[in-house]
TIKOL-609626 format. One record per residue (C-alpha): z, x, y. Coordinates in steps of 0.2 Angstrom, whole numbers, plus 5000, padded with zeros to 4 digits. Layout:
N
PT    Z    X    Y
PT    Z    X    Y
...
% end
This chain:
191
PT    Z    X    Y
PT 5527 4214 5844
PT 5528 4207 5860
PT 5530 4190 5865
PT 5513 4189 5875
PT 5506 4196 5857
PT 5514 4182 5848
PT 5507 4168 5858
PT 5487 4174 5859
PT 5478 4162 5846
PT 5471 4169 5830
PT 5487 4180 5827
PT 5501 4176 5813
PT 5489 4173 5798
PT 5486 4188 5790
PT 5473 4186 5778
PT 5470 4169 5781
PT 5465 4173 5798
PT 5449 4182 5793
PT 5444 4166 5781
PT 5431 4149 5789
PT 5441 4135 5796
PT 5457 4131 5800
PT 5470 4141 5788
PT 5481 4130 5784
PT 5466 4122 5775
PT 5469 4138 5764
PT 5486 4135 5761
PT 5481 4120 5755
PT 5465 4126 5745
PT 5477 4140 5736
PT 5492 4127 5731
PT 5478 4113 5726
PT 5471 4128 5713
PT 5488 4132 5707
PT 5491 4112 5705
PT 5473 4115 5694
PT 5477 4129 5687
PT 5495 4122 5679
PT 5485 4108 5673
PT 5471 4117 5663
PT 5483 4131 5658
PT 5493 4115 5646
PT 5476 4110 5641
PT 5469 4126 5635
PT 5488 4129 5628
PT 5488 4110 5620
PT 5470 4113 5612
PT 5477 4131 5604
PT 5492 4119 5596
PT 5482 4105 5591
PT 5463 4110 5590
PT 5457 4093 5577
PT 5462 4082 5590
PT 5457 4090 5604
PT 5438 4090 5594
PT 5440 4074 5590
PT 5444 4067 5609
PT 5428 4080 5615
PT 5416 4073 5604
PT 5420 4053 5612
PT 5416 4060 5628
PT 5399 4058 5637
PT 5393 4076 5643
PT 5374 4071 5647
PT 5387 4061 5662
PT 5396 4075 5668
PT 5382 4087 5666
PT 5374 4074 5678
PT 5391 4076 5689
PT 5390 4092 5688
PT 5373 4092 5697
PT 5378 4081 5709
PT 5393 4090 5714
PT 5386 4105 5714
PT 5372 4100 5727
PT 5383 4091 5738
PT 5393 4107 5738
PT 5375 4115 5745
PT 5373 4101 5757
PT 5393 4106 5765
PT 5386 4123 5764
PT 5370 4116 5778
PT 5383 4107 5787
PT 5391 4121 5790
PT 5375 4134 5795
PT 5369 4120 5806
PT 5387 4119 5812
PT 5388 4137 5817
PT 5370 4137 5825
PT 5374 4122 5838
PT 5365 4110 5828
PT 5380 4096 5826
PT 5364 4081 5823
PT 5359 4092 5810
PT 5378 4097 5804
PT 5382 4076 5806
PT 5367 4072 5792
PT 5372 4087 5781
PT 5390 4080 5779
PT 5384 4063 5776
PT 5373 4067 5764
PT 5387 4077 5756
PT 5397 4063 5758
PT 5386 4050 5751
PT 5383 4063 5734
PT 5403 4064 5732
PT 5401 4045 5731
PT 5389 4046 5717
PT 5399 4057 5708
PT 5416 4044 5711
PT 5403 4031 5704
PT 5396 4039 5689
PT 5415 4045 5686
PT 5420 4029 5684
PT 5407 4024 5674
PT 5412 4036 5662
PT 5431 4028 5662
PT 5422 4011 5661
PT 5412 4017 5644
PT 5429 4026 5638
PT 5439 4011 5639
PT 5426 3998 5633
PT 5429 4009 5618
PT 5446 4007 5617
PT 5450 4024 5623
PT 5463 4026 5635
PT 5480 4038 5641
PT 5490 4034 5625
PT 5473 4037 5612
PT 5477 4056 5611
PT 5486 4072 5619
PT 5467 4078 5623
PT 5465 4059 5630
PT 5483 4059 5640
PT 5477 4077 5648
PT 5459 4072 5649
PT 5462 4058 5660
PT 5478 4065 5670
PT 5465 4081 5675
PT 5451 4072 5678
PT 5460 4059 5689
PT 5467 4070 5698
PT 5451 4080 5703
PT 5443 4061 5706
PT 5459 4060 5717
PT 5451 4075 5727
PT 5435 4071 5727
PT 5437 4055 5737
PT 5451 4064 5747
PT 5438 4078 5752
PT 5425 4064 5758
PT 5440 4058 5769
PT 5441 4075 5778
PT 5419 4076 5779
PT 5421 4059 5788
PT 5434 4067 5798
PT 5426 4080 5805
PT 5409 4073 5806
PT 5413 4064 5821
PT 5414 4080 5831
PT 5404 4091 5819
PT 5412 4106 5829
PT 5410 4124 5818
PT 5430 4125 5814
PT 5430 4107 5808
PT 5415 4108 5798
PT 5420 4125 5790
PT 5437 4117 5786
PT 5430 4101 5777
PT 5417 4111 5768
PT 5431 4122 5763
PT 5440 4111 5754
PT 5425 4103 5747
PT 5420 4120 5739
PT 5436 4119 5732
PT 5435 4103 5723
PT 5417 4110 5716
PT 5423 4126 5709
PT 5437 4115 5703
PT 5423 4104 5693
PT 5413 4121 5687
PT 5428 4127 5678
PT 5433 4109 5672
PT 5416 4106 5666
PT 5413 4116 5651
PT 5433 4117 5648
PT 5435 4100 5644
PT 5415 4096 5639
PT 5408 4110 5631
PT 5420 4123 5624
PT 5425 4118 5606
% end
């Protein structure tokens, strides 16, 4: 390879090349799934080892509030989605009000999230009330973690609404959704 091919932009990153936004936002998304993946792996592996208490910690929880955060995610995931069209088409008023209203739905699901900590712990439940509880809390603080860190990264980019940003920030606001989808009926549903 030559040293004039090694300096032209858009070369070096294989497959991540080929992918919307920046990639290192990809190197990111993949090590932030991997971080998820560890995570739910010891709490499917924890539930096979201790299935009553796991049962137990699953029927304290409130999954008429997550369903509702699932909702919420989910269409501020869309919305990210509309930034980005409207990104990619000129359109960065139109891009700017997507993210924001992406933005202000990640808020809601911060706040109904903590809600459902505030209803937990007024019961008394907390890190030490169980393994399910330590893992429960651990996971889902961590996704919260990114949740209000991908709303940093919106606001970020929303100032410029250019079509690299926007597809960066909506990437890794996609990432926290799929995150929550798989989550969801992990740690609320599945008995």
């Amino acid at each position: 390879m030559s040293a004039a091919e090694c300096e032209q932009p858009g070369t070096g990153w294989g497959i991540l090349e080929d992918l919307p936004g920046d990639p290192m936002i990809w190197v990111l998304i993949f090590s932030e799934l991997a971080a998820f993946g560890l995570f739910l792996g010891a709490l499917v592996v924890t539930r096979a080892i201790h299935p009553a208490v796991f049962a137990e910690g699953q029927a304290a929880l409130d999954s008429s509030l997550a369903g509702l955060n699932t909702i919420v995610l989910v269409t501020s995931g869309w919305a990210a989605a509309r930034a980005t069209r409207s990104a990619r088409a000129g359109e960065k008023r139109a891009s700017r009000r997507w993210l924001l209203i992406a933005m202000a739905l990640g808020g809601c699901f911060i706040a109904i999230k903590l809600a459902e900590y505030a209803g937990e712990i007024g019961r008394g439940i907390g890190l030490e009330t169980s393994t399910f509880f330590t893992l429960y809390f651990l996971l889902t603080g961590f996704h919260l973690l990114h949740v209000g860190l991908g709303i940093v990264i919106l606001a970020v980019v929303c100032r410029r609404a250019e079509t690299v940003g926007v597809e960066t920030g909506a990437a890794f606001w996609h990432m926290v959704d799929l995150v929550w989808i798989v989550m969801f009926p992990i740690l609320y549903l599945v008995r």
